[in-house]
C-alpha positions as YAML, in Angstrom:
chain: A
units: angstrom
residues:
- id: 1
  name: UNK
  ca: [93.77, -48.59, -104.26]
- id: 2
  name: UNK
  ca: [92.29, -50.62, -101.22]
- id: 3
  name: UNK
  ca: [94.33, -47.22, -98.57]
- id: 4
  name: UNK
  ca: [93.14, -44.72, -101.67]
- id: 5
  name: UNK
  ca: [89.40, -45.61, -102.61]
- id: 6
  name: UNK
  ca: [86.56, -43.27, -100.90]
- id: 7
  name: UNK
  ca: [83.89, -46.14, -101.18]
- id: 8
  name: UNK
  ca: [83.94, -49.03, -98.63]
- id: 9
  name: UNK
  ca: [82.84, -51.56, -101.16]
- id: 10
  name: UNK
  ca: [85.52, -50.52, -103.57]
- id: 11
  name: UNK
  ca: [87.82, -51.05, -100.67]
- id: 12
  name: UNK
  ca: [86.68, -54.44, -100.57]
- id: 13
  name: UNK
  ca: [87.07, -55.68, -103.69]
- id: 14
  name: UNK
  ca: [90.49, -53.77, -104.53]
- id: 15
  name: UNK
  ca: [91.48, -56.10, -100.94]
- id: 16
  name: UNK
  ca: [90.05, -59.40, -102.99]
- id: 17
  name: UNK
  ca: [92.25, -58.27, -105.85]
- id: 18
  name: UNK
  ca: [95.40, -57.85, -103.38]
- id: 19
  name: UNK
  ca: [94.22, -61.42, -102.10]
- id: 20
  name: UNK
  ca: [94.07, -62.74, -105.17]
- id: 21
  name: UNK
  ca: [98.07, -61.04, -106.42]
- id: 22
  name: UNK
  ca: [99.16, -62.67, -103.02]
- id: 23
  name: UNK
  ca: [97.94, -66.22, -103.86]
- id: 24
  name: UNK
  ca: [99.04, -66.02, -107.15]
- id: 25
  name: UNK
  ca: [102.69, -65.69, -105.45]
- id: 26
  name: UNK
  ca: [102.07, -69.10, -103.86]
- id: 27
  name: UNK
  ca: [100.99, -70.15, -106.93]
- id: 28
  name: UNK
  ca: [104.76, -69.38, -108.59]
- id: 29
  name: UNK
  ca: [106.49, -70.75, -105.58]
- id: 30
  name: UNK
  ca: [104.63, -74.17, -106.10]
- id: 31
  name: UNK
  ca: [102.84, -73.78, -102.90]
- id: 32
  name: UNK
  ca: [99.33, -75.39, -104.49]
- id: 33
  name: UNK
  ca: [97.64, -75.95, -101.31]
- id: 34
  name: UNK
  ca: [98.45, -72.79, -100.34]
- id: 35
  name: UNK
  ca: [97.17, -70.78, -102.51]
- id: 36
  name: UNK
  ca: [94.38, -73.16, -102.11]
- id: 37
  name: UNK
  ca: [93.52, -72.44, -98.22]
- id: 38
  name: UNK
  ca: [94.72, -68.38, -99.00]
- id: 39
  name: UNK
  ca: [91.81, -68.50, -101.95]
- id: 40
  name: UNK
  ca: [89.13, -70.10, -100.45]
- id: 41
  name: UNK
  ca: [89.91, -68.29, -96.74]
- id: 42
  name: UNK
  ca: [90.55, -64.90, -96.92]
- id: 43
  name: UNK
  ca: [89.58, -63.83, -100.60]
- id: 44
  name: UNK
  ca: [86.25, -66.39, -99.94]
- id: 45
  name: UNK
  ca: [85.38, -65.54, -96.22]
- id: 46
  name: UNK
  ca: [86.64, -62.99, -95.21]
- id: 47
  name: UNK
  ca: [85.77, -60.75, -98.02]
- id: 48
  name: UNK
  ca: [82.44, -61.96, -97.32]
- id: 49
  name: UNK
  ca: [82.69, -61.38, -94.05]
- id: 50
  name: UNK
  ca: [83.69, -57.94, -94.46]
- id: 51
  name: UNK
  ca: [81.07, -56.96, -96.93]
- id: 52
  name: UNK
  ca: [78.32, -57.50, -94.35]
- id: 53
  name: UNK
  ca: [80.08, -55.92, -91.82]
- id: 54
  name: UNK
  ca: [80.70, -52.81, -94.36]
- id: 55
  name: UNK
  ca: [76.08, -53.13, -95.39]
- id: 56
  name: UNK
  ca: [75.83, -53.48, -91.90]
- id: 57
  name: UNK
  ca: [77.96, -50.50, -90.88]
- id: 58
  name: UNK
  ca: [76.10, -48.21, -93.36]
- id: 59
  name: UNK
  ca: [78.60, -45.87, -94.15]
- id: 60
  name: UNK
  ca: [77.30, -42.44, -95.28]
- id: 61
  name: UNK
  ca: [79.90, -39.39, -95.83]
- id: 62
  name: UNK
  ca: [76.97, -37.57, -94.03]
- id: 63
  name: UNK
  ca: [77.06, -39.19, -90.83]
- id: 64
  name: UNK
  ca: [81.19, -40.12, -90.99]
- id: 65
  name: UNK
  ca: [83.01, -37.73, -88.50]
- id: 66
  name: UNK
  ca: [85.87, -35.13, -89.76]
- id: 67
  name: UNK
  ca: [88.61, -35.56, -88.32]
- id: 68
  name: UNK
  ca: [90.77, -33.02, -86.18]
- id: 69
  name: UNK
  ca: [93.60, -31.68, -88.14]
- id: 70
  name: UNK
  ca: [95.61, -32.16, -85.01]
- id: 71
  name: UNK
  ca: [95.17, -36.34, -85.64]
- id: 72
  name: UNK
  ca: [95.63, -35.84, -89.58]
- id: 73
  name: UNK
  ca: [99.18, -33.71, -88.08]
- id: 74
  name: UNK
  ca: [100.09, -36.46, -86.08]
- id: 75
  name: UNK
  ca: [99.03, -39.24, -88.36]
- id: 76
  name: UNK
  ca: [101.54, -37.87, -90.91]
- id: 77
  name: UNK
  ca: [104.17, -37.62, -88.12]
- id: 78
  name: UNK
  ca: [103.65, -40.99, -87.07]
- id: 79
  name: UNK
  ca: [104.16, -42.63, -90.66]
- id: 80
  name: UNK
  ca: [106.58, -40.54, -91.36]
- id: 81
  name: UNK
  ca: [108.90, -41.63, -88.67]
- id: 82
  name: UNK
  ca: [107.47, -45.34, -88.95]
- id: 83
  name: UNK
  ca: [108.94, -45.22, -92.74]
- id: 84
  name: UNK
  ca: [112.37, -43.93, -91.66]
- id: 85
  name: UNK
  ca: [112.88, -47.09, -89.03]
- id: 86
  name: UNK
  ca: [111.58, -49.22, -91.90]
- id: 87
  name: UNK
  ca: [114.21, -47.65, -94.35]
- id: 88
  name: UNK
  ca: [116.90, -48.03, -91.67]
- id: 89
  name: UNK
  ca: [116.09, -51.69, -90.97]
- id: 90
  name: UNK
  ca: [116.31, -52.62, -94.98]
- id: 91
  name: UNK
  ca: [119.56, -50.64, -95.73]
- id: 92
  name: UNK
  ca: [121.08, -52.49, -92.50]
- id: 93
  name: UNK
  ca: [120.51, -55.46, -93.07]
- id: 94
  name: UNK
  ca: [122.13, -57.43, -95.90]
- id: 95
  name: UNK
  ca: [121.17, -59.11, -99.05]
- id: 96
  name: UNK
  ca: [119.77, -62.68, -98.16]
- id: 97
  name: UNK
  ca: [121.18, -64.39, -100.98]
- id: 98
  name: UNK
  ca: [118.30, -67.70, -101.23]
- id: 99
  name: UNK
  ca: [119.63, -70.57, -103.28]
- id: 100
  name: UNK
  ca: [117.07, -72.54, -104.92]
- id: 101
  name: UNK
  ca: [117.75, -76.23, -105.73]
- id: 102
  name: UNK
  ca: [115.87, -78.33, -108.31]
- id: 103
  name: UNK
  ca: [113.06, -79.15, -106.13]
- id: 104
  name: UNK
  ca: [110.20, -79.32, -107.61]
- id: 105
  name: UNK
  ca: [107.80, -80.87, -104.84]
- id: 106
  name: UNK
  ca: [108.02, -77.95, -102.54]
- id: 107
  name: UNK
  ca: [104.76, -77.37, -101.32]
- id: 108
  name: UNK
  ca: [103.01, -80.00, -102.65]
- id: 109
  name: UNK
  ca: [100.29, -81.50, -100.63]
- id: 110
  name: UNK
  ca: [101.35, -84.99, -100.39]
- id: 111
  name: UNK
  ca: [104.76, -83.63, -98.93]
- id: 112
  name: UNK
  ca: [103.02, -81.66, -96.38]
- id: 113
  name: UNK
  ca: [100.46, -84.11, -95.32]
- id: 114
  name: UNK
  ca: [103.83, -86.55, -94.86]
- id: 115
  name: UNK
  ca: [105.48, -83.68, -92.39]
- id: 116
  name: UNK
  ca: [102.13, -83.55, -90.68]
- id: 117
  name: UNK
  ca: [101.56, -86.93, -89.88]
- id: 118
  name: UNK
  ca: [105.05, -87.94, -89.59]
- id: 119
  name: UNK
  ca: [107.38, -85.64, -87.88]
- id: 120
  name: UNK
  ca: [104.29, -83.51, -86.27]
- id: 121
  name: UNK
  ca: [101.70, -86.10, -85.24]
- id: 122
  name: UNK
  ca: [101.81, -84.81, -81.80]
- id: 123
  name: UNK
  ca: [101.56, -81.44, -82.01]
- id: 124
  name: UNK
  ca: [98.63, -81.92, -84.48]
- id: 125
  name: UNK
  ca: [97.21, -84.81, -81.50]
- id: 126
  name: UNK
  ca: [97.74, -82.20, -79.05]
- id: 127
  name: UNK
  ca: [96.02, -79.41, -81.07]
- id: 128
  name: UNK
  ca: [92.95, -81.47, -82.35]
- id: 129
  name: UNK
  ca: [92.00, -82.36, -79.06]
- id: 130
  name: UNK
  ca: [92.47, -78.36, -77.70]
- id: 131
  name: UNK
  ca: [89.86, -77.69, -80.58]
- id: 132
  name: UNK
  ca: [87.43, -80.49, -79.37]
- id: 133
  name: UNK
  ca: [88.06, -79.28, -75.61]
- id: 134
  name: UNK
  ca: [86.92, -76.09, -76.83]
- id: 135
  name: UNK
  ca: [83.93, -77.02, -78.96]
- id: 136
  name: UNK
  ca: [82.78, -79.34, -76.10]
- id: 137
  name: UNK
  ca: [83.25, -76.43, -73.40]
- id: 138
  name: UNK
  ca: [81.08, -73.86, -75.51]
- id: 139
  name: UNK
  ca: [78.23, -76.05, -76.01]
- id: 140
  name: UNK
  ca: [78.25, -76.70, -72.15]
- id: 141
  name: UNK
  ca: [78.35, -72.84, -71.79]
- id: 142
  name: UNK
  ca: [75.50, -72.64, -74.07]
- id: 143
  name: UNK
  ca: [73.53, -74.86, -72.04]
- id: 144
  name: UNK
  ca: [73.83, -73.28, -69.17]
- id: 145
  name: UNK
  ca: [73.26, -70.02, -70.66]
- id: 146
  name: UNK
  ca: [69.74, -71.52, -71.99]
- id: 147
  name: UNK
  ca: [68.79, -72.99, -68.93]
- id: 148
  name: UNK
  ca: [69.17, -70.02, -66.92]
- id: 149
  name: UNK
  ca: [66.84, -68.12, -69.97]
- id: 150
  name: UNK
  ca: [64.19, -70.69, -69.46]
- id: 151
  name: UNK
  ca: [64.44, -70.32, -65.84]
- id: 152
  name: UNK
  ca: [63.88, -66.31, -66.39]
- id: 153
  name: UNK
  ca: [60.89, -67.33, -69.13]
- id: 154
  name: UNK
  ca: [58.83, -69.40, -66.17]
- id: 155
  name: UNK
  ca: [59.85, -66.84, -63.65]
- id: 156
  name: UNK
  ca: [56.13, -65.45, -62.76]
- id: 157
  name: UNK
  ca: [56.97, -62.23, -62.06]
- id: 158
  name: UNK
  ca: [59.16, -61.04, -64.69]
- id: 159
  name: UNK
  ca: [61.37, -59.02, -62.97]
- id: 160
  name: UNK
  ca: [64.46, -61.68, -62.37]
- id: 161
  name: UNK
  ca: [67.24, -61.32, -64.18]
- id: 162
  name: UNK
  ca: [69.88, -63.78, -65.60]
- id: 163
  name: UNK
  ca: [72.51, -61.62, -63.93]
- id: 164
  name: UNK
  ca: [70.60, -62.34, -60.46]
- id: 165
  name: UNK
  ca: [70.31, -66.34, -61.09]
- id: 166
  name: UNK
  ca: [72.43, -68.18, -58.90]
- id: 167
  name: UNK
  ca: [75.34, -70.18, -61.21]
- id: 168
  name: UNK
  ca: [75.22, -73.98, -60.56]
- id: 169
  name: UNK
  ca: [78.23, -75.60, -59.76]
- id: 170
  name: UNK
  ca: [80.16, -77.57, -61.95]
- id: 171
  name: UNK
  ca: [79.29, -80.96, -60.38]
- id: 172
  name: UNK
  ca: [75.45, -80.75, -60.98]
- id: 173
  name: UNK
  ca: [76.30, -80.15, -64.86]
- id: 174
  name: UNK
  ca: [78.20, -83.09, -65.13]
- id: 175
  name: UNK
  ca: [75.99, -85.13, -63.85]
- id: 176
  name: UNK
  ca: [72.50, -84.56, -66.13]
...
């Protein structure tokens, strides 16, 4: 229904129902936390997300373009042959037989938190301080970006530009 439906909003919500089947797959494969994160995330945010993108959009049949029936042609060629490789890479490939043991803390926070801090405390070191690299880099972009504004704003004649500012170097930022 979410490839079928005419409406964008109906779109939307038949995508937080798909969201919702998906989680509820965790949800049988004991993977709480999971379905957690894959709740909250994507059938939360991004819906959201996507809902003001769809308001903001505005999307009227009257102003949506037709398309060529050249592109529909080719469209329908293109999927076409995409579902014969498809077919040819299931009927090649053999049955993974999956043997499930009696585990029955698969998935469980606790376990994963272990496997995080245990056997990957450095890559989780290494990628915690990426993410503060990165949040301390774009607030230093931002100020420079605002003091170059406020340099335009006291500019008396109005015609400079933040494209004709000259960039400071590094070394006078670090300094301040």
């Amino acid at each position: 229904m979410v490839v079928f439906s005419r409406n964008p909003i109906y779109n939307v919500l038949y995508l937080v129902i798909t969201f919702l089947c998906v989680g509820g797959h965790y949800l049988l494969l004991s993977a709480d936390f999971l379905f957690a994160v894959h709740i909250i995330v994507y059938a939360g945010a991004i819906m959201v997300l996507f809902l003001y993108v769809i308001m903001l959009l505005n999307l009227n049949k009257e102003t949506e373009p037709q398309k060529n029936t050249f592109f529909k042609f080719a469209a329908i060629i293109t999927a076409g042959l995409l579902m014969i490789v498809i077919v040819g890479a299931l009927r090649a490939s053999e049955a993974a037989m999956v043997a499930f043991d009696n585990h029955n803390n698969i998935g469980l926070v606790k376990n994963l938190g272990k496997m995080l801090f245990n056997e990957f405390l450095l890559p989780f070191e290494i990628v915690s301080l990426l993410l503060l690299t990165a949040m301390v880099g774009a607030v230093m972009l931002g100020k420079n970006h605002m003091k170059r504004v406020k340099e335009v704003a006291k500019n008396k004649n109005g015609r400079a530009t933040i494209s004709t500012l000259p960039v400071q170097p590094v070394k006078e930022l670090t300094h301040e």
